[in-house]
C-alpha positions as CSV (number, residue, x, y, z in Angstrom):
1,X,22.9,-30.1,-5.2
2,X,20.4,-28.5,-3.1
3,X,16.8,-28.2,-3.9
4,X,16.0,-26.0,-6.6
5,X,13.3,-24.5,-4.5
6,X,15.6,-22.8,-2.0
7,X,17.0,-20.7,-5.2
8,X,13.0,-19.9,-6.2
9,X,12.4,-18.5,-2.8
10,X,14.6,-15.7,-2.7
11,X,13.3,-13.6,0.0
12,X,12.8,-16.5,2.3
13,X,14.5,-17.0,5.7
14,X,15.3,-20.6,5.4
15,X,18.3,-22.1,4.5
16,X,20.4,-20.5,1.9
17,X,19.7,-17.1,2.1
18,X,18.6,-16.8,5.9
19,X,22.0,-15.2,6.4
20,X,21.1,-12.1,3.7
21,X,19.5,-9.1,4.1
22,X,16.5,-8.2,2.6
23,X,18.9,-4.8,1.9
24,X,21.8,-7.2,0.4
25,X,19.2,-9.4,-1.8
26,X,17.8,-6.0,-3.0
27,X,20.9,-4.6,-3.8
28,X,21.8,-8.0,-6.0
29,X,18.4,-7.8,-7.9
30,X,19.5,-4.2,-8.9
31,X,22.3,-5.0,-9.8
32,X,21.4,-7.8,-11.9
33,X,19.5,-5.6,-13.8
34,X,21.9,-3.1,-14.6
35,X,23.5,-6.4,-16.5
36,X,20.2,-6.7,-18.0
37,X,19.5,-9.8,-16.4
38,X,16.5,-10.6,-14.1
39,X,15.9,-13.3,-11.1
40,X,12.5,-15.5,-11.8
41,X,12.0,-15.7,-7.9
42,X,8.7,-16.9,-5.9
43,X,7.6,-14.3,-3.4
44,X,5.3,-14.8,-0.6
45,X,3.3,-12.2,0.6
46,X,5.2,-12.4,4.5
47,X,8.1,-11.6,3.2
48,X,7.4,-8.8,1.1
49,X,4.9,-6.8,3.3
50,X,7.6,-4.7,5.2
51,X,9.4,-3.7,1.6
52,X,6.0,-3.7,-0.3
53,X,7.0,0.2,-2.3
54,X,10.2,-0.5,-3.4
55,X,9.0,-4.4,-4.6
56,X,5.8,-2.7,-6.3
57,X,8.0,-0.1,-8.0
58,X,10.8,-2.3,-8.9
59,X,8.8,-4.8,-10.8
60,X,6.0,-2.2,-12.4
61,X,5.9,-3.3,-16.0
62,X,7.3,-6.5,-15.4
63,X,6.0,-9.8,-16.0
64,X,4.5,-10.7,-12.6
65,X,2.4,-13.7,-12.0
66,X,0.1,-13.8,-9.1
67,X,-1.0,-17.0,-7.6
68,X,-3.7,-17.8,-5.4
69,X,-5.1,-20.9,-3.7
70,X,-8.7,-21.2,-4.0
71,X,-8.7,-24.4,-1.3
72,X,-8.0,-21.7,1.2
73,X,-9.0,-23.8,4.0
74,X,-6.3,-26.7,3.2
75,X,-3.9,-24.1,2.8
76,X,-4.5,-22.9,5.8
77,X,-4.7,-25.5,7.7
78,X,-1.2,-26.6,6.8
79,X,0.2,-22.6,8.0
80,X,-1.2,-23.8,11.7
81,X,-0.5,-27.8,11.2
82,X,3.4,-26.2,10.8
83,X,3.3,-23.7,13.0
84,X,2.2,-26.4,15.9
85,X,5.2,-28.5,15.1
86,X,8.3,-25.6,14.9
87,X,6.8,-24.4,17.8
88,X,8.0,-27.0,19.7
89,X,10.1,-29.4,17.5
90,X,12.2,-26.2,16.3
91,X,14.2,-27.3,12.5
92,X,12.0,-29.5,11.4
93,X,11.6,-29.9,7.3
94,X,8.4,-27.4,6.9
95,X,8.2,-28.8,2.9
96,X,7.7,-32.3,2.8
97,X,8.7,-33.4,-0.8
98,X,10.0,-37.2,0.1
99,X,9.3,-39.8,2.2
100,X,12.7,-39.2,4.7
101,X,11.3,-35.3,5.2
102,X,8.0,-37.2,6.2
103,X,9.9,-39.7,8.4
104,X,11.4,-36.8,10.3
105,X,8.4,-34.8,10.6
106,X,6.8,-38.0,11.8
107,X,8.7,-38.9,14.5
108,X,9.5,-35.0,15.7
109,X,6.0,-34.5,16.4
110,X,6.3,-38.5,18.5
111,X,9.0,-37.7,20.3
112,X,8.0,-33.8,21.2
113,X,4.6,-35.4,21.8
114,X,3.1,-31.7,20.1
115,X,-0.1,-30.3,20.7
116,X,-2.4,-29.7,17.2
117,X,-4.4,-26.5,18.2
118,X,-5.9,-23.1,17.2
119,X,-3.7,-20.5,17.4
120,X,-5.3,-16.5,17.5
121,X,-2.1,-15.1,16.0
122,X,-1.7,-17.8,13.0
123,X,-5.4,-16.8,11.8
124,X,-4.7,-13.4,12.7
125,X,-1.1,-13.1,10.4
126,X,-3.1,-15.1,7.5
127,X,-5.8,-12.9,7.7
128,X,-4.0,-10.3,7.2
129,X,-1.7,-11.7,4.4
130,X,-4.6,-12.8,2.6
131,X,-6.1,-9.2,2.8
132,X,-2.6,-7.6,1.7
133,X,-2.8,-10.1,-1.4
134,X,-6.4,-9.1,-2.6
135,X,-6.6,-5.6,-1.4
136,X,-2.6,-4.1,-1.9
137,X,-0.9,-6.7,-4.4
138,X,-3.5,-7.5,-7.0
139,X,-5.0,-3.6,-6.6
140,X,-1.5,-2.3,-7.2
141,X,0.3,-4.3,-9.8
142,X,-0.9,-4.5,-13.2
143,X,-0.1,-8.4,-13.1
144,X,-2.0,-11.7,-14.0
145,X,-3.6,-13.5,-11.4
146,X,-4.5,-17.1,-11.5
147,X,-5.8,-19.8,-8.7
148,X,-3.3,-22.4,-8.4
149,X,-5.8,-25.4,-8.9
150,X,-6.1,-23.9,-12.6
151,X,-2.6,-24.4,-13.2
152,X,-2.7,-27.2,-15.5
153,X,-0.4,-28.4,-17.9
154,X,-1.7,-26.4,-21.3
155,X,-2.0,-23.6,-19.5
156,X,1.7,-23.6,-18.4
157,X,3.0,-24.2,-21.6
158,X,0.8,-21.7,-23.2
159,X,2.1,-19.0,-20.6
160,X,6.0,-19.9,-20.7
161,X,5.7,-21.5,-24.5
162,X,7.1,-24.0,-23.7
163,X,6.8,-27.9,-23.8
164,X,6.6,-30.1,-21.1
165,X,7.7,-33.2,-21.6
166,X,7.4,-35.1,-17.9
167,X,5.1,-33.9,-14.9
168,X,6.2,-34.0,-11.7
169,X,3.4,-35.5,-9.1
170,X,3.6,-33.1,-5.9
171,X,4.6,-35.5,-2.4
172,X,1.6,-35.4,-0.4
173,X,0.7,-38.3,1.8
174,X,0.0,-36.2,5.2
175,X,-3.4,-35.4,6.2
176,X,-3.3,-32.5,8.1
177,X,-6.7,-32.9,9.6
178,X,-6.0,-36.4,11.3
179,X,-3.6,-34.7,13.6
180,X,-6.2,-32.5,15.9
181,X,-8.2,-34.1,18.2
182,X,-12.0,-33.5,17.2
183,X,-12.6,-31.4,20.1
184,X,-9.8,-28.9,18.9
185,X,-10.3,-29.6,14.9
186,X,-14.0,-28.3,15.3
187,X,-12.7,-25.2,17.3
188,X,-10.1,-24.7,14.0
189,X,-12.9,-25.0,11.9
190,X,-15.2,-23.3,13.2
191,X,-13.1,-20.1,14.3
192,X,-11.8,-20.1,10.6
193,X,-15.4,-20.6,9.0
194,X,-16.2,-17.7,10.4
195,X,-13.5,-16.0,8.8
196,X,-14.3,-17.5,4.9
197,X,-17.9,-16.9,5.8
198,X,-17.9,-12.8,6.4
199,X,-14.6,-12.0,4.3
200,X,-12.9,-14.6,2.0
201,X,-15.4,-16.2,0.0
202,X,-16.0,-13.1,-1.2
203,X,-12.6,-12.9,-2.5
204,X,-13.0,-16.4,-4.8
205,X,-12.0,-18.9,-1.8
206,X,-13.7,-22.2,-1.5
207,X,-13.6,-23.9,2.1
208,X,-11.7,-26.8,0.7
């Protein structure tokens, strides 16, 4: 079967679903509805930007769950650490969850010998995705909002009542960092601390 994830992401462009329309997945969640059923679904804020006032008005009064990461940094740094590789390696695994996605990676960023560098439009795009997230989606939608580093197991069970019996470790054995040469890692760093410093540490970010 394939990953569970690619049925989460339901507005995503990968895989599955890259041959939908937004118009066609729209028209299924409707009509799911009118069966009384809904779709739990993960939505990130690309992908919903461009259909923002039907989304807001379709799930008004539903149970929403916002998530944010407060390690904005990392988060970010993974966005450009990915964009650097499909740039030039093309279908690469972008979610490394074993250690054959990591093998690939690995050796597409060998053999395409890719560049690890700051990018004006990647800071640019998340800027402005992490701006629609504080200042349109949590200002619009009468929703809970959570960081995900205070996801923990009690709290999950609490909020979907139910019981957990295994946890599932997340596969993470990249460091993102090691990747850039220091010259260009301190250009990264310091063009996005300047970010975090006048705008998103006011929003609850760490530079983590």
């Amino acid at each position: 079967m394939p990953p569970s994830n690619l049925y989460s992401e339901f507005f995503t462009n990968e895989e599955r679903f890259k041959n939908h329309s937004k118009g066609n997945k729209i028209i299924l969640l409707q009509k799911l509805r009118e069966f009384g059923l809904e779709l739990a679904h993960k939505a990130h804020v690309p992908e919903i930007i461009d259909i923002w006032p039907w989304f807001k008005q379709f799930y008004k009064d539903h149970d929403v769950l916002v998530l944010k990461r407060r390690h904005i940094w990392s988060h970010y740094l993974n966005i450009l650490f990915f964009h650097c590789v499909k740039e030039v390696a093309g279908n690469v695994p972008t979610k490394v969850t074993n250690a054959l996605d990591e093998d690939i990676l690995k050796s597409a960023i060998i053999e395409n010998n890719i560049e690890f560098k700051h990018h004006d439009n990647v800071l640019t795009n998340f800027t402005k995705h992490i701006r629609f997230l504080n200042d349109v989606v949590i200002e619009e939608l009468d929703s809970q909002v959570i960081f995900i580093e205070d996801m923990g197991r009690d709290w999950l069970e609490e909020r979907f009542r139910v019981t957990i019996e295994n946890t599932v470790t997340p596969f993470k054995t990249l460091n993102f960092e090691s990747y850039f040469k220091p010259k260009e890692l301190t250009i990264v760093k310091d063009k996005f601390y300047e970010r975090f410093d006048n705008e998103f540490r006011y929003m609850g970010y760490l530079f983590k």
